[in-house]
BADRENVEX-584234 format. One line per 5 residues: their letters; for each residue x, y, z of N, C-alpha, C, CB. Coordinates in steps of 0.1 Angstrom, whole numbers. Glycine has a CB too. Layout:
A> X:Y:Z:X:Y:Z:X:Y:Z:X:Y:Z  ...
This chain:
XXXXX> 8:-12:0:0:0:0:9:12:0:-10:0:12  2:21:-8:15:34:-8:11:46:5:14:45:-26  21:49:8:22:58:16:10:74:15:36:59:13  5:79:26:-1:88:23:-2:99:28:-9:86:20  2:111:27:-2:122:37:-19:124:46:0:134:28
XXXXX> -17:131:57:-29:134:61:-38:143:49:-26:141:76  -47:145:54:-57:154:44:-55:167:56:-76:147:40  -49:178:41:-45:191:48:-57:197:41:-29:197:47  -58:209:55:-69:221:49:-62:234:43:-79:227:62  -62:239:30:-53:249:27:-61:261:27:-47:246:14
XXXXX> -75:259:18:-81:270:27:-97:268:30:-79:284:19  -102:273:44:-114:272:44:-127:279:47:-113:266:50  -134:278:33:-146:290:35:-136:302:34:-156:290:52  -128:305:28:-121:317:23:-132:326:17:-110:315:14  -131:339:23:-137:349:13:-128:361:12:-150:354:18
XXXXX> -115:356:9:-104:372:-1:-94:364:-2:-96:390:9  -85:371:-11:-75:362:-14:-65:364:-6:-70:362:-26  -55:352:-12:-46:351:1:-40:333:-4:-59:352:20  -27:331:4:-21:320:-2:-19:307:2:-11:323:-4  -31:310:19:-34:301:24:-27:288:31:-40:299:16
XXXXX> -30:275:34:-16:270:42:-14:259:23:-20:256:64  0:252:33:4:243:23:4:231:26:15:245:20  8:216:15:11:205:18:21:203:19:7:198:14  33:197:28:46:193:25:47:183:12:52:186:37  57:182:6:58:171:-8:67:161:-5:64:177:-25
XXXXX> 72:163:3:92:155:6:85:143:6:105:157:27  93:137:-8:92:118:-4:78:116:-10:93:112:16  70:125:-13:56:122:-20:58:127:-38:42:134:-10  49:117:-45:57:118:-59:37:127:-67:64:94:-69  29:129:-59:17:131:-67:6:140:-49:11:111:-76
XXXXX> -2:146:-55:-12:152:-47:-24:158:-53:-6:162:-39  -35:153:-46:-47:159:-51:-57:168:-41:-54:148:-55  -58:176:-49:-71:187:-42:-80:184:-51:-69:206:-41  -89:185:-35:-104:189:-39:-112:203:-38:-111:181:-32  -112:213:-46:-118:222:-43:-133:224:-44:-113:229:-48
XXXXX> -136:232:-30:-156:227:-31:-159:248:-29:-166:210:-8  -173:245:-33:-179:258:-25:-187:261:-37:-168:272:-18  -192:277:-35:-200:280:-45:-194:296:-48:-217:278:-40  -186:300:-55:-174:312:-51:-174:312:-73:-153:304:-37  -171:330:-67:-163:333:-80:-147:344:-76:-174:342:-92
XXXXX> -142:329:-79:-127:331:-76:-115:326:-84:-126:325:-64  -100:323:-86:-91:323:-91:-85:315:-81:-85:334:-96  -79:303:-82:-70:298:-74:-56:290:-86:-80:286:-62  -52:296:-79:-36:295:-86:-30:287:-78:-26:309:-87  -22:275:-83:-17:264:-73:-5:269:-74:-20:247:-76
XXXXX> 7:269:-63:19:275:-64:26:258:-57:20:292:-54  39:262:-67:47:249:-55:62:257:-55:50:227:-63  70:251:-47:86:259:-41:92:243:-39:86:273:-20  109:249:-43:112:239:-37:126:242:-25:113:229:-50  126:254:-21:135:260:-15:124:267:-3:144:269:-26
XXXXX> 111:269:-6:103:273:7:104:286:11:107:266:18  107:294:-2:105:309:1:100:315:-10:117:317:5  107:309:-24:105:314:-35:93:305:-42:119:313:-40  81:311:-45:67:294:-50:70:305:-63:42:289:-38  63:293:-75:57:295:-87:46:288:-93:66:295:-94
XXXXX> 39:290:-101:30:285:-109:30:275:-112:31:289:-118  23:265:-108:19:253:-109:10:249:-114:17:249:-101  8:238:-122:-4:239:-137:-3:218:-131:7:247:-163  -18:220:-129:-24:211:-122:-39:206:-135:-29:218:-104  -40:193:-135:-53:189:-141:-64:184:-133:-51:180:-150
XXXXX> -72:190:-143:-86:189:-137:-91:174:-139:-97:202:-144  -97:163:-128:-98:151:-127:-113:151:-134:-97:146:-113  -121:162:-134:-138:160:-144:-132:162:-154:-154:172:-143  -125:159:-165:-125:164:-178:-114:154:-184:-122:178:-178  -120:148:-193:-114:139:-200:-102:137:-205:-119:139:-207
XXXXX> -101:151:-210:-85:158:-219:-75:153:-207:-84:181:-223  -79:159:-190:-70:161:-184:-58:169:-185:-70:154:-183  -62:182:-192:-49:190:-200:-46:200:-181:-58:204:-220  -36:203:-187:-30:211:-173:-33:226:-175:-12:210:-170  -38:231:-166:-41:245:-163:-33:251:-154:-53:246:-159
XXXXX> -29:269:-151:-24:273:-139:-33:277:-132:-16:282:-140  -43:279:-137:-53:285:-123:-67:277:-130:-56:308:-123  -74:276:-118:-84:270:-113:-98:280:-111:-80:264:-100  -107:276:-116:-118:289:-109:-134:279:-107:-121:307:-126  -132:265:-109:-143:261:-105:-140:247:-93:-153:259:-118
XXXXX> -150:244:-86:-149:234:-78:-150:220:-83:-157:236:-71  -137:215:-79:-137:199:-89:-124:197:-85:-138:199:-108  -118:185:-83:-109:174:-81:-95:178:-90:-117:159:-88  -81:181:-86:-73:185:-90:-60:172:-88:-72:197:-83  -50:173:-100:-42:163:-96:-26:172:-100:-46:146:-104
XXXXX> -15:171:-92:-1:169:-93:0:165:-99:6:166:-88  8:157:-103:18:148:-109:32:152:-110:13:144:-122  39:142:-107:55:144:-110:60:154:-102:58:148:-125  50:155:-89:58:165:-79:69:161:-69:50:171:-70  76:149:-69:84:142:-64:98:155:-58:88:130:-76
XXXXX> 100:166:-63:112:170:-60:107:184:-55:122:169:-73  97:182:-55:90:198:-47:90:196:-30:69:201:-52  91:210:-26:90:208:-12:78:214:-8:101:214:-4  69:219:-13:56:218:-7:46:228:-20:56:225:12  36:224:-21:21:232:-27:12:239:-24:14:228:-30
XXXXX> 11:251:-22:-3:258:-19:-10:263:-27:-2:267:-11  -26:265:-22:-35:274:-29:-35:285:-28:-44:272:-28  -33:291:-34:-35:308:-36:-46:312:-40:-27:315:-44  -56:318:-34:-64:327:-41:-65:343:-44:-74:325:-35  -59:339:-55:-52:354:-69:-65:363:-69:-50:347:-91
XXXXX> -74:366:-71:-86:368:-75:-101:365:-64:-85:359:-88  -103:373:-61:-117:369:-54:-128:374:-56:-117:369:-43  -139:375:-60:-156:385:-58:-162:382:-52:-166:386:-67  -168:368:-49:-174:363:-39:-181:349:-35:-180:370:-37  -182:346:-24:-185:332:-23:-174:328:-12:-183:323:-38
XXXXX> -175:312:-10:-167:306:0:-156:296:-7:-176:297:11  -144:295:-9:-135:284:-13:-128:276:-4:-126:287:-19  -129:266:-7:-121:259:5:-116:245:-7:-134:253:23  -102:245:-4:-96:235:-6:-88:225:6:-88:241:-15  -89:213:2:-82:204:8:-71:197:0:-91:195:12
XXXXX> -61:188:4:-51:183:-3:-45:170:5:-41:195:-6  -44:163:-4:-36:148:5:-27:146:-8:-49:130:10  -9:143:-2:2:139:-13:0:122:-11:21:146:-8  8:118:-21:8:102:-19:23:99:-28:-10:93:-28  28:86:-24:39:84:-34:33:79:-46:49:73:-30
């Protein structure tokens, strides 16, 4: 059985933006969020691998066939990593906000 992180809260019921907490990655090769709520908002997934300096992270969306990678996120649906093996951790950022509640969760796995 593979290894798995706890299920972290990154953000909850957010209403402004903001960059919210993170997941550690060390030793985890993949991570998924679930983003829920009823919000019109931007969430930009950021990863670092030095823990000061994050950038742009282009994550796919698990409803959609293509599974093509996006940098930002703006509806509620199932998100996947991949190939984050050498990152030291991922957060949600919410870039953008008008209104509503976002809340993301995230669990890494090998």
């Amino acid at each position: 059985m593979a290894r798995q992180s706890g299920v972290t809260a990154m953000q909850t019921a957010a209403t402004a933006t903001g960059a919210g907490a993170s997941i550690l990655m060390a030793g985890f090769n993949y991570a998924v969020f679930q983003v829920s709520g009823t919000f019109v908002a931007t969430i930009t997934f950021q990863a670092t691998v030095d823990g000061t300096n994050w950038v742009t992270y282009a994550l796919s969306d698990l409803a959609t066939a293509a599974r093509t990678h996006a940098t930002t996120q703006t509806t509620a649906s199932m998100y996947l990593a991949d190939d984050a093996y050498a990152l030291t951790a991922i957060r949600a950022n919410i870039t953008a906000y008008t209104s509503g509640t976002v809340t993301v969760v995230g669990s890494a796995t090998e």
